[in-house]
N, C-alpha and C positions, 0 to 999 in steps of 0.2 A: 440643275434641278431647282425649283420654284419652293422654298419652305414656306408653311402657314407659320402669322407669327406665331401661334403655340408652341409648335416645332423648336423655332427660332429658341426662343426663351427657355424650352426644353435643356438646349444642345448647350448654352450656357449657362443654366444652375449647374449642367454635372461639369461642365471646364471650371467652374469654380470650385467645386463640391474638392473636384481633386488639387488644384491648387491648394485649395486650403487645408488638406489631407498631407500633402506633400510637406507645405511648411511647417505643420503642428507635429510632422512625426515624431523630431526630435525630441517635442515636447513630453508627448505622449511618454518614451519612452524614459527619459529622465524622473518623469513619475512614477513608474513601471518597477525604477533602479530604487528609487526613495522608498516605497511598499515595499519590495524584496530585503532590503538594508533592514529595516526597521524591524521585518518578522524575525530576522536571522537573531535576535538578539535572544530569542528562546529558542530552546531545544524543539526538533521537528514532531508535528502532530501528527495522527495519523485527521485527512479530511474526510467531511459526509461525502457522500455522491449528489451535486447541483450540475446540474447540464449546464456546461458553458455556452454563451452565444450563439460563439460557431457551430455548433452540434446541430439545432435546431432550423430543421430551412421555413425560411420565415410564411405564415399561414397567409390565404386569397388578402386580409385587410393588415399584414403587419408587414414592417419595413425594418430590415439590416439597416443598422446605420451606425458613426463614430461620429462624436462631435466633441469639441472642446466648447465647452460653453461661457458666457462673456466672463463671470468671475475667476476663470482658467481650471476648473473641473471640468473632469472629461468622461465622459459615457460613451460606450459601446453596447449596442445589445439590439433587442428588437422594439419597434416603433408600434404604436398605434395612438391616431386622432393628436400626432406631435408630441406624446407624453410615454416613456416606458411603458413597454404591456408585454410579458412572455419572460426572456433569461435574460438578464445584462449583468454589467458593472460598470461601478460606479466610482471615480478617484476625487476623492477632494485633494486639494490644493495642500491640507496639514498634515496630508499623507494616510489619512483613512480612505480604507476602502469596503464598497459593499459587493459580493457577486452572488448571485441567487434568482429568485423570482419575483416580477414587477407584478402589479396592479393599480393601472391608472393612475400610474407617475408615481406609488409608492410605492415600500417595499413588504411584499405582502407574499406569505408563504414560505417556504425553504429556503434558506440564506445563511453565508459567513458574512459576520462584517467582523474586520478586522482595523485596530489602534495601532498609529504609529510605535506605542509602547513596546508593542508585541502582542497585546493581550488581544482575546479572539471572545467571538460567541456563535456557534455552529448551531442551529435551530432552527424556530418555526417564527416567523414576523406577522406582525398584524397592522395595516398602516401606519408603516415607521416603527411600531415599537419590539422590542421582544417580547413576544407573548404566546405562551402554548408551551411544549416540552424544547429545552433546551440546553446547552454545554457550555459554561463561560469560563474562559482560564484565566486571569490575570498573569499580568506582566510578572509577579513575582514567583508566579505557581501556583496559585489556589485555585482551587478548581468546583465550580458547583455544576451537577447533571440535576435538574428537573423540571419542577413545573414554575413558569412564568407569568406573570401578570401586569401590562402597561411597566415595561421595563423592570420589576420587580419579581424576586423570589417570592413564590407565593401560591402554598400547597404544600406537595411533600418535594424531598431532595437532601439529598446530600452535597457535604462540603467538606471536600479535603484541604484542610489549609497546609501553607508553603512550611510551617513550624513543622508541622508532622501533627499535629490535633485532627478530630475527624469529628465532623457529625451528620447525623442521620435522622432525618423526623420532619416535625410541619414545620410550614414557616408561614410570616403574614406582614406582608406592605416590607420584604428585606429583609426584617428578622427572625431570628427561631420565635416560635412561638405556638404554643400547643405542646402534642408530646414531642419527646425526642430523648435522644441520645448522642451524648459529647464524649468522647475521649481524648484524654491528655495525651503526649508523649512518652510522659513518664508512667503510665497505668493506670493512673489512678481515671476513673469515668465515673459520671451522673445521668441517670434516668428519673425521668419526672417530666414535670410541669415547668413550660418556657413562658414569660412575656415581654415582648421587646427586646429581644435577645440578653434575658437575664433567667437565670434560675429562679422559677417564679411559683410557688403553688405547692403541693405534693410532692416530694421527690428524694431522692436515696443516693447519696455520694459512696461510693467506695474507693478507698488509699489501695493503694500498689501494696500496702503492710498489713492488709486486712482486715483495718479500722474501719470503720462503715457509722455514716448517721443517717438515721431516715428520720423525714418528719417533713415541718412546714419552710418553705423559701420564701424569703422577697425580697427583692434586687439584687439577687444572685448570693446573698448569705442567708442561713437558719434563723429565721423570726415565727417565735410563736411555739406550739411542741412538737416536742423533736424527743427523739431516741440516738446516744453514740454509744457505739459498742465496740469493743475491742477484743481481740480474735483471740484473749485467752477467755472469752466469758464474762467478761465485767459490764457492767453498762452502767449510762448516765441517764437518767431520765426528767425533762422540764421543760419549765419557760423559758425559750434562747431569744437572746438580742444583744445586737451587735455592742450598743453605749453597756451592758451589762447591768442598765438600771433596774429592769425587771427583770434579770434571771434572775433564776432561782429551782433548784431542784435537788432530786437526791441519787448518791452515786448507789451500786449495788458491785460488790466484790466478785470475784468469782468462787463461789463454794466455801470453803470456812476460810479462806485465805483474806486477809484485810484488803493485801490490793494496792493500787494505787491512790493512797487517800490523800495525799499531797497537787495532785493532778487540777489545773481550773478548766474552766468550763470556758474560759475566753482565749484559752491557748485555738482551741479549733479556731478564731478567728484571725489572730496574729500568726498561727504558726502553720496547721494545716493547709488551710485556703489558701497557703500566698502561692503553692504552686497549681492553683485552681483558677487561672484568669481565661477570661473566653475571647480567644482571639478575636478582633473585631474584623479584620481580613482587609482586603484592598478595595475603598473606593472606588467607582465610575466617574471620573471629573465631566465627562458629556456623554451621553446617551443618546444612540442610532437616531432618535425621535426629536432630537434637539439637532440633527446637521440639516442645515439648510437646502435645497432644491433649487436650480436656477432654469426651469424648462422655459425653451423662448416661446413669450408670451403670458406665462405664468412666474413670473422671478418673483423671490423668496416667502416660494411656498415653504413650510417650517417655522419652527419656533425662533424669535431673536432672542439670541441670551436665555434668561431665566427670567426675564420679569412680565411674561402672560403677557406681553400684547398683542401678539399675533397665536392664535389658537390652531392646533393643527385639527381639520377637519379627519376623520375617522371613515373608513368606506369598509363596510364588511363583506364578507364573502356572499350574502344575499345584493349588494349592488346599493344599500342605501348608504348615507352619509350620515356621520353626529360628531357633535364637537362634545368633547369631554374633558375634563379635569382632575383627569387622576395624575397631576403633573409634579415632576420630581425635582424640587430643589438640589444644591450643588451637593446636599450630603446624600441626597437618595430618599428624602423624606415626602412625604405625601404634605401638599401646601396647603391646608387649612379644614381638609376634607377626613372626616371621621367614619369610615367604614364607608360601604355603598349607601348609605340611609340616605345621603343626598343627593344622589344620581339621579337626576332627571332624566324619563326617557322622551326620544328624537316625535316629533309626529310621523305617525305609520298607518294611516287611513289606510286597511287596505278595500279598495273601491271591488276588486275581484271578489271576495268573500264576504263582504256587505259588514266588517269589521268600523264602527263606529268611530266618530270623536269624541273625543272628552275632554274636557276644561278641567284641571283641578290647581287649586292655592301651594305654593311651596310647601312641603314640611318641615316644621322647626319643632324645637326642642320644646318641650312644656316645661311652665312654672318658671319661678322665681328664686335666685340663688340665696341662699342665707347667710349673708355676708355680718362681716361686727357693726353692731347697731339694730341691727334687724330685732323684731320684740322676743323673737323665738330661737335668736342665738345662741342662749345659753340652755335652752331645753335641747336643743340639738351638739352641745357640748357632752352634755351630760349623758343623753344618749351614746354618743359616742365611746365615750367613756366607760358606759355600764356593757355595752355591746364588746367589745374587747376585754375587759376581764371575763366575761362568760363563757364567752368563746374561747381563750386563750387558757383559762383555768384548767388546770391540770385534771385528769379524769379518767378512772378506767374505761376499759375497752368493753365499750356496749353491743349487746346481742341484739338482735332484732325482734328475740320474745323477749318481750317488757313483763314486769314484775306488775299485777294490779294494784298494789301501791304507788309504782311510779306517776300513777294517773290521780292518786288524789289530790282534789281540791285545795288539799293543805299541803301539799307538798310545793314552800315555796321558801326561796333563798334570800333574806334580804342583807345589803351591803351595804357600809356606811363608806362613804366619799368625802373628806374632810380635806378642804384645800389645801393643807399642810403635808396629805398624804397619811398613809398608815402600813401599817405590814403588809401589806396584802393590796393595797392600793398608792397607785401613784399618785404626784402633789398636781394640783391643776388648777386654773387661771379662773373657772367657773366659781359657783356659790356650793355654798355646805349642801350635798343631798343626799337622799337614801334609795337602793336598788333593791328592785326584788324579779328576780327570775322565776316565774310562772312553770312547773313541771320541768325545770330544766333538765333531768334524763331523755325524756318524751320528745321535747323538740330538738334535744342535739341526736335524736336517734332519728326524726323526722329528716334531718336535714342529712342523715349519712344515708338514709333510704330513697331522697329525692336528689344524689350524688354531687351534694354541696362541696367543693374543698371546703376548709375551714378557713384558710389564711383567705382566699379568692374574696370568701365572705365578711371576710375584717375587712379585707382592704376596702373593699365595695362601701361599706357600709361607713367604716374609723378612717377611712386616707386624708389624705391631703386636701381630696375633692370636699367639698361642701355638699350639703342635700339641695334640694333644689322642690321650693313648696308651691303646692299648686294653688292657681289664682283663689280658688274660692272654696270655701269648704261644701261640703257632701249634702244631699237634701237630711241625713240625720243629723247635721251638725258637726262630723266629721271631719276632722283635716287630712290630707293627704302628702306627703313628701315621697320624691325619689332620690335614689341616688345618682351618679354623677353620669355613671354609665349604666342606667336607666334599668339595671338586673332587678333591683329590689324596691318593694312599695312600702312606703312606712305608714298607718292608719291609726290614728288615737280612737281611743273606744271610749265608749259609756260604760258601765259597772254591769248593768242587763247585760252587753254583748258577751263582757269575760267569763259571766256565766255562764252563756250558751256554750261557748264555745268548750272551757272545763266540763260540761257538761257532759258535751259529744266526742272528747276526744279520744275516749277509748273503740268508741263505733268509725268516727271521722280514719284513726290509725289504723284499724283493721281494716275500714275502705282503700285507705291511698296503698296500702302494702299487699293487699289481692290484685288490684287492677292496675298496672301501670300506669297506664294512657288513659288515667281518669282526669275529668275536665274540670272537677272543682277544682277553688283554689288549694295553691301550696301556701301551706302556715310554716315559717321557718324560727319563730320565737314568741312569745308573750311574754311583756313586761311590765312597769310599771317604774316613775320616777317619783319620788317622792322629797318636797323642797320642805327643810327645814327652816324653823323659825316663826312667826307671827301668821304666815299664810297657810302652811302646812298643807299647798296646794299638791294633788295626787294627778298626775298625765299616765293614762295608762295605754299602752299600744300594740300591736302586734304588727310581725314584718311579714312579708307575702310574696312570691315572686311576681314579677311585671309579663303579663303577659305580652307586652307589643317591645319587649325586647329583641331587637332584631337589625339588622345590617340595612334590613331593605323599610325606606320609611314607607309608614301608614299615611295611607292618604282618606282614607275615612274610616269611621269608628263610627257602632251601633251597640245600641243598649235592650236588647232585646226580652222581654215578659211573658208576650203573650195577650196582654191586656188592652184596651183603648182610651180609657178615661184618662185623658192627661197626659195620652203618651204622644206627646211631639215636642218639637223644641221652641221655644220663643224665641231663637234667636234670627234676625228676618233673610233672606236667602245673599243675602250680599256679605255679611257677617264671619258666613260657616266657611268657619277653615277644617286641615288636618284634627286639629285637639278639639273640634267640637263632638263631643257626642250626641248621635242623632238616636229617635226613638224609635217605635213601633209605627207609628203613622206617619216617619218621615221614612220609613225603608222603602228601597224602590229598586231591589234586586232579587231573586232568587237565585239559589248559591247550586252549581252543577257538580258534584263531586264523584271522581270514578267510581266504578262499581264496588271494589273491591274496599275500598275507602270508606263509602258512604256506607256499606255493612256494618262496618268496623263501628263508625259514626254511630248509628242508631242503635245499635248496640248497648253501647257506651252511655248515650244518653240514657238508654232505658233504667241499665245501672245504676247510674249517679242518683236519677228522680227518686228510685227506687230507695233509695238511703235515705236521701233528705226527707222525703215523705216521711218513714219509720222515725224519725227525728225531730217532724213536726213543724218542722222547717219550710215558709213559704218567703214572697217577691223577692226571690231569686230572680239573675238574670243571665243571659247569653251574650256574653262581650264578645264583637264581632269586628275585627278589625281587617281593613282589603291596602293591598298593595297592586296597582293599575302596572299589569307590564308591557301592555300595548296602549302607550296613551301621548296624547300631544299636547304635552304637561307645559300649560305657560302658566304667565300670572299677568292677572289683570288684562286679556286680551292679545298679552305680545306675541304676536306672533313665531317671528325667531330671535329674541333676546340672545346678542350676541356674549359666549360666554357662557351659557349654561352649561353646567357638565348635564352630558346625556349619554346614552348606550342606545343603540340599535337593538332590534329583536334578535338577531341570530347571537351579539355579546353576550345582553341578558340572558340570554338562554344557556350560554357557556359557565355563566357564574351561578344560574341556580340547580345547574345538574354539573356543576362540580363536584366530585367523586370525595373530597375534601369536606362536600358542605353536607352529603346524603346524612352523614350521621345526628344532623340537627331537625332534621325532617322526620315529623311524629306528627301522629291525631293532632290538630287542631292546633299545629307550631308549624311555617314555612312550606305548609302542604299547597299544593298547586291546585287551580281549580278555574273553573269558569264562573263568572257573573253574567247574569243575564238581565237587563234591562226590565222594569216593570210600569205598568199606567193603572193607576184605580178609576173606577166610574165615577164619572160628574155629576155623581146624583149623592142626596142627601146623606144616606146610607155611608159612613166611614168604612175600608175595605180594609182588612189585617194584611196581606196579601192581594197584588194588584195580578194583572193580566200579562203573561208573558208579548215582548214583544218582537224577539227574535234574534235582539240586538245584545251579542257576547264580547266579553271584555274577558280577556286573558289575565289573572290575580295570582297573586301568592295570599294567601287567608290565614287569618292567625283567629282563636276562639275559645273559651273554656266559662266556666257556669261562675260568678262571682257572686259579692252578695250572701253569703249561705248562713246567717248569725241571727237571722232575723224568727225568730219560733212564733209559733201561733197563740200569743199569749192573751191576758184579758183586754188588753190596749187593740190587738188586729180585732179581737173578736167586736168589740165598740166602735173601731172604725167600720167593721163590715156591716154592721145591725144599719149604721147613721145613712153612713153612701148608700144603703139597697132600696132606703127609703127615695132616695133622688136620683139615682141614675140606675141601668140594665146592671143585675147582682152579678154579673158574666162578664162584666166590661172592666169591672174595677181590679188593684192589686189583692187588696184583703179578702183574701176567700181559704176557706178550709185546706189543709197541705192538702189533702188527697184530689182536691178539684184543683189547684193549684197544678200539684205536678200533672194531670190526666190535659189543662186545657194548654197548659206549658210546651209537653211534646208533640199536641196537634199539632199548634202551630209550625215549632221548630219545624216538624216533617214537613210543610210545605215550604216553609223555606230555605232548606234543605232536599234538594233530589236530587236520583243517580243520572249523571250525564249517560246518555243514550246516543 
C-alpha cells in the first residue's frame, strides 16, 4: 500500500511518541515514588473531589497526552493549541506537584498543589496563584481554610496553628488584620482590633484566671487607655505604655477591702503578656505562581526567582490577559505596592458594547513629606504632640446627649509643653508651646459617633509616619496636610472660620448624629498651637476626614459649586493629572447612579442644603472624586508599558464585591456607578452641564459637601454687590445662602441621575 507523505510522518511521530514513553517510564515513575515519599511525612488528609486525567475523555479540540518536558518535569493531562487546557498534572523535578484544572497552560480553577515538605493547598487557582476559597496545611500542621488573594490570606479565615493557638476573623495581604479572635493554648484569648498581625486598635484580653483588660492596643501590647480588672472586683484604670514613661493611673479596690495596692501597672507587660505571643506560623519559601512552566515553544513561562524580571501574564475567567504586581517576596510581603490604589487596570475597549477608551496619568501620592529642616517641622511636632495628650487623656465615659455647656465657646483646655516636660506632659525635642483644645467633650463624642478608635487615630495622626503638606495652600490662604495613610486632613484656619464653626456646632452635632450618611464634612477636633516667646504666633486648625481615602486610586477629582464665573482650572490640558482639581466648566461627565442609591442621594442633599442654608452658610462645594474600572490606563501614550500592575474586569470586579469590602460601601464612599461622557456647544454661551454622548465608563465614586465654614457675612455680601455690577449676579460664588443652596441642588440634580 502507497502512504501519502502525511501518512508517512504520521505513522512516525507516534513510533516515536512511544519510544520516548517507553524510555521515560521509568522516569516518570521515580517521580511518582519522590511525591509519594515526601507526602508520607504528614499524617493522611482527607482530599477535595478534582477529576483526574483519565476520568475525562478528551473533548472534539483536546488531546491526552504525557510528556516529560526538556528541563525533566513531566505532565500528563489533556492538551489544547500545545499548552494544558481541561484536568492534568504536573511534576517538577524538586518534587512539587500540581493536579487539578488547566487554563491555557495555567493553573486555573480547582486544584491541589502539593511541597515536597509535605505541605498542601486544596482550593480554587487563578493563573498560577492561589486565589478564591481555600485549605493550606503546612508541613508542621497549621492549617488555614479561607479566602485567598494573589497567594495570600486575605478576607476572613481561620488558622489552626501546630502549637494548639487558634484564630478566627479578617485578614489582609497574610496577616490578621481587622476584627478577629486568637486563642492561646493556655485559655487565655483576645478579641478586638488586628493590624499586621499585631493586636492593634480596640480590644479586650482575657487570662485563663479571670483577669481581663480592655482598652487601646499597638503592636500587640496596651498603649493608650485601657481598663484591667480582676475577677475579685478591683480594677486599674489609665494611660498604659509599654517604656512606663507615661503611665499613669488610678487603682480602685473592690468594696471597702484595700486590695491589692502593692500591684504595678507594668507587671501586665513583663508578666501577663509573656504567655500572650501570636504565633507567626510557617512560611511559604515558593509559591504555585513562582514555579516555572516549560510548554514546547513557550519555555519559562513564570516568574525567575524573586527579582520581577519576568512578569507572569494574568488570564481571567472572561479570556482577557493583565500582568499584575501583587508579587510576594520570600517572606510573603507585598514588594512595594500599598493596597489596590496602585492597580492599574488592563485596556478593555469593549468594541461589542460601544464601551470607550480613556487615557489617564498614574496616580500618586499628594504633597510633600515634612521631614527635619522643613519650615513647618516643628508646628507639626507640636501638633503631634498636642494631638496625643488629648486623645490619650484620661476621660469619663461620654453619652451621646451632650450637656449645652459642652458647646460653649469658652469651653476650652489650654496646655503648657515645656521641653523639659511636666507632670502631665512629656519632654520633647521641639520649642516651649502652648495647647488649647477647642470643646474637647464635643469632638471626642464627635469622633465616637463617627466610629473613630482612638488609638487608630493617634497613630494615624502621632506615629512614626510624618504628615505630608500639600503643594500650595487653599484660595483662602489655607494650608493643608495629610496623614501618612491618607485617613485624616489637617486645615489651619483664620480666627473668622473657628468662629463659625463654634458657632454651628451645636446645629452641625445634631445634623451628623440624625442622619448618618450625611455628606458634609466630618470635624474630628479643633485646636490651636500657641509658640511662646518674642512671636507669640497662634496656628489654629481643625482635623477632617479625607474623603478620597481609599484602596482604589482616584484618577480624577472635581470641585463642584454650581457657579461659572471662574470656575475652570488654569492648568493647560497636558498638566492635569490625578491631584488636579478640575471645576465646574472643566466637568465633562454626568454621574448614573442606581435607583435606589440615587433616592437615597437626593435625599441627603436636600437635607444637608437644608442645614447649611438655616446656618447661613454659602460657596460650599461637591468634591467628586472617580476611580476608572474599565480603562486603558497608560501614561504618556505607552501603549503596554511592560510591568504595569493591572487587573482585568472580571478580577476588579471580585475585589469590589468582596463580601469583606461591602461593609465600606455607603452614600458617597466606594459606591459603584456609571459615568457617562459629555460635550458642551461651541457657541459663546459657557454650558454648566454639556450634552450626554452615550459613552459609559464603569467607576467607583467617592463624594461629600466640603467647604461649609464659609457664612454669609459682610465681606460675601460686598463681594456680591462689586461682582453683580460686572458679571451675570447668577454666575458668581457670592450669593445669598438661600439662592445658593436652591441653584447648588439644581445643578447637582443634573449631574447626578438615576441610571435607567
Amino acid at each position: 500500500m502507497n502512504l501519502t507523505k502525511r501518512e508517512q510522518c504520521s505513522r512516525e511521530r507516534q513510533r516515536e511518541r512511544k519510544r520516548m514513553n517507553k524510555e521515560n517510564f521509568g522516569i516518570v515513575k521515580v517521580w511518582e515514588a519522590t511525591v509519594r515519599k515526601s507526602q508520607a511525612i504528614t499524617k493522611k488528609r482527607p482530599t477535595m473531589s478534582v477529576a483526574h486525567a483519565d476520568d475525562d475523555e478528551p473533548g472534539p479540540d483536546q488531546v491526552y497526552d504525557e510528556r516529560v518536558l526538556s528541563n525533566g518535569d513531566f505532565y500528563t493531562g489533556q492538551w489544547v493549541d500545545n499548552v494544558p487546557n481541561g484536568h492534568g498534572k504536573y511534576l517538577w523535578t524538586d518534587g512539587c506537584m500540581y493536579v487539578g484544572e488547566w487554563h491555557s497552560g495555567r493553573t486555573a480553577g480547582k486544584g491541589k498543589f502539593s511541597w515536597p515538605s509535605g505541605a498542601t493547598y486544596e482550593g480554587e487557582f487563578k493563573s498560577g496563584y492561589m486565589d478564591g476559597k481555600g485549605t493550606y496545611t503546612s508541613s508542621s500542621g497549621d492549617t488555614y481554610k479561607g479566602s485567598w488573594v494573589m497567594n495570600l490570606k486575605h478576607g476572613r479565615g481561620t488558622n489552626s496553628f501546630s502549637n494548639g493557638d487558634y484564630y478566627e476573623g479578617e485578614w489582609r495581604r497574610g496577616l490578621q488584620n481587622g476584627h478577629g479572635r486568637y486563642q492561646w493554648k493556655n485559655g487565655n484569648h483576645y478579641i478586638g482590633q488586628w493590624r499586621s498581625g499585631c493586636m492593634n486598635g480596640n480590644g479586650t484580653m482575657i487570662w485563663s484566671n479571670g483577669n481581663r483588660y480592655d482598652g487601646f492596643w499597638e503592636d500587640g501590647f496596651p498603649q493608650g487607655n485601657g481598663t484591667f480588672r480582676w475577677d475579685d472586683g478591683s480594677f486599674y484604670v489609665g494611660v498604659w505604655c509599654k517604656d512606663g514613661k507615661d503611665q499613669n493611673g488610678t487603682y480602685y479596690p473592690p468594696g471597702n477591702s484595700d486590695g491589692n495596692l502593692d500591684w504595678d501597672p507594668q507587671e501586665v507587660f513583663s508578666v501577663d503578656l509573656n504567655d500572650c505571643k501570636v504565633c507567626p506560623g510557617e512560611k511559604v519559601l515558593i509559591f504555585p505562581s513562582q514555579k516555572m512552566f516549560n510548554w514546547p515553544g513557550m519555555e519559562g513561562i513564570g516568574r525567575k526567582g524573586y527579582d520581577g524580571n519576568v512578569k507572569p501574564k494574568r488570564t481571567s475567567t472572561d479570556g482577557k490577559v493583565s500582568n499584575y504586581s501583587w508579587e510576594n517576596g520570600e517572606d510573603g510581603s507585598f514588594n512595594g505596592l500599598e493596597g489596590l490604589g496602585n492597580l492599574q487596570l488592563e485596556g478593555s475597549v469593549n468594541k461589542g458594547n460601544g464601551t470607550p477608551q480613556l487615557r489617564l496619568k498614574p496616580a500618586k501620592k499628594q504633597g510633600l513629606t515634612i521631614s527635619k529642616g522643613h519650615k513647618n517641622y516643628e508646628l507639626m511636632l507640636n501638633l503631634q504632640l498636642g494631638i496625643r495628650h488629648s486623645v490619650g487623656r484620661p476621660a469619663p465615659m461620654t453619652t451621646l446627649d451632650l450637656k449645652s455647656s459642652a458647646f460653649d465657646p469658652k469651653e476650652k483646655v489650654w496646655t503648657k509643653f515645656p521641653p523639659e516636660g511636666s507632670k502631665h506632659t512629656p519632654p520633647h525635642q521641639s520649642s516651649d508651646f502652648r495647647w488649647k483644645d477647642y470643646c474637647p467633650v464635643v469632638f471626642r463624642t464627635l469622633r465616637k459617633l463617627f466610629k473613630v478608635d482612638p488609638a487608630d487615630y493617634m497613630i494615624s495622626i502621632c506615629g512614626n509616619d510624618a504628615l505630608r503638606e500639600l503643594s500650595s495652600p487653599g484660595k483662602s490662604g489655607s494650608f493643608f496636610y495629610l496623614t501618612n495613610d491618607d485617613r485624616y486632613m489637617i486645615k489651619t484656619m483664620k480666627k473668622a472660620e473657628v468662629k463659625v464653626l463654634l458657632r454651628m456646632l451645636p446645629a452641625y452635632y445634631n445634623h451628623v448624629r440624625a442622619f448618618e450618611n450625611t455628606l458634609v464634612t466630618k470635624f474630628y477636633g479643633l485646636h490651636c498651637v500657641k509658640l511662646t516667646g518674642a512671636t507669640q504666633k497662634k496656628v489654629r486648625f481643625v482635623i477632617m476626614g479625607n474623603l478620597f481615602c481609599s484602596e482604589y486610586a482616584i484618577h480624577r477629582r472635581f470641585d463642584l459649586k454650581g457657579s461659572s464665573h471662574g470656575r475652570t482650572t488654569d492648568k493647560p490640558e497636558a498638566e492635569i493629572d490625578p491631584t488636579t482639581t478640575l471645576k465646574d466648566l472643566d466637568l465633562n461627565y454626568i454621574f448614573r447612579l442606581q435607583k435606589v442609591r440615587f433616592q437615597e442621594f437626593c435625599r441627603q442633599v436636600d437635607r444637608d442644603c437644608d442645614f447649611l442654608e438655616q446656618e447661613r452658610i454659602m460657596d460650599y462645594s461637591l468634591l467628586v472624586g472617580l476611580h476608572f474600572r474599565e480603562t486603558s490606563y497608560r501614561e504618556n501614550g505607552d501603549s503596554d508599558k511592560e510591568g504595569a500592575p493591572r487587573l482585568s474586569n472580571t478580577d476588579m470586579d471580585q475585589l469590589l464585591f468582596d463580601p469583606t469590602r461591602r461593609a465600606s460601601i455607603k452614600l458617597g464612599i466606594n459606591m459603584s456607578a456609571r459615568a457617562e461622557r459629555t460635550v458642551r456647544r461651541s457657541d459663546w454661551d459657557p454650558q454648566l452641564v454639556g450634552e450626554p454622548t452615550g459613552e459609559l465608563f464603569e467607576v467607583t465614586i467617592f463624594f461629600g459637601i466640603i467647604d461649609i465654614l464659609q457664612d454669609y457675612d459682610i465681606s460675601k455680601k460686598l463681594e456680591h454687590a462689586y461682582k453683580s455690577i460686572q458679571f451675570d449676579p447668577t454666575s458668581i460664588s457670592a450669593v445669598d445662602p438661600k439662592q445658593y443652596s436652591k441653584r447648588f441642588r439644581d445643578f447637582i440634580f443634573r449631574v447626578f441621575v438615576e441610571d435607567t
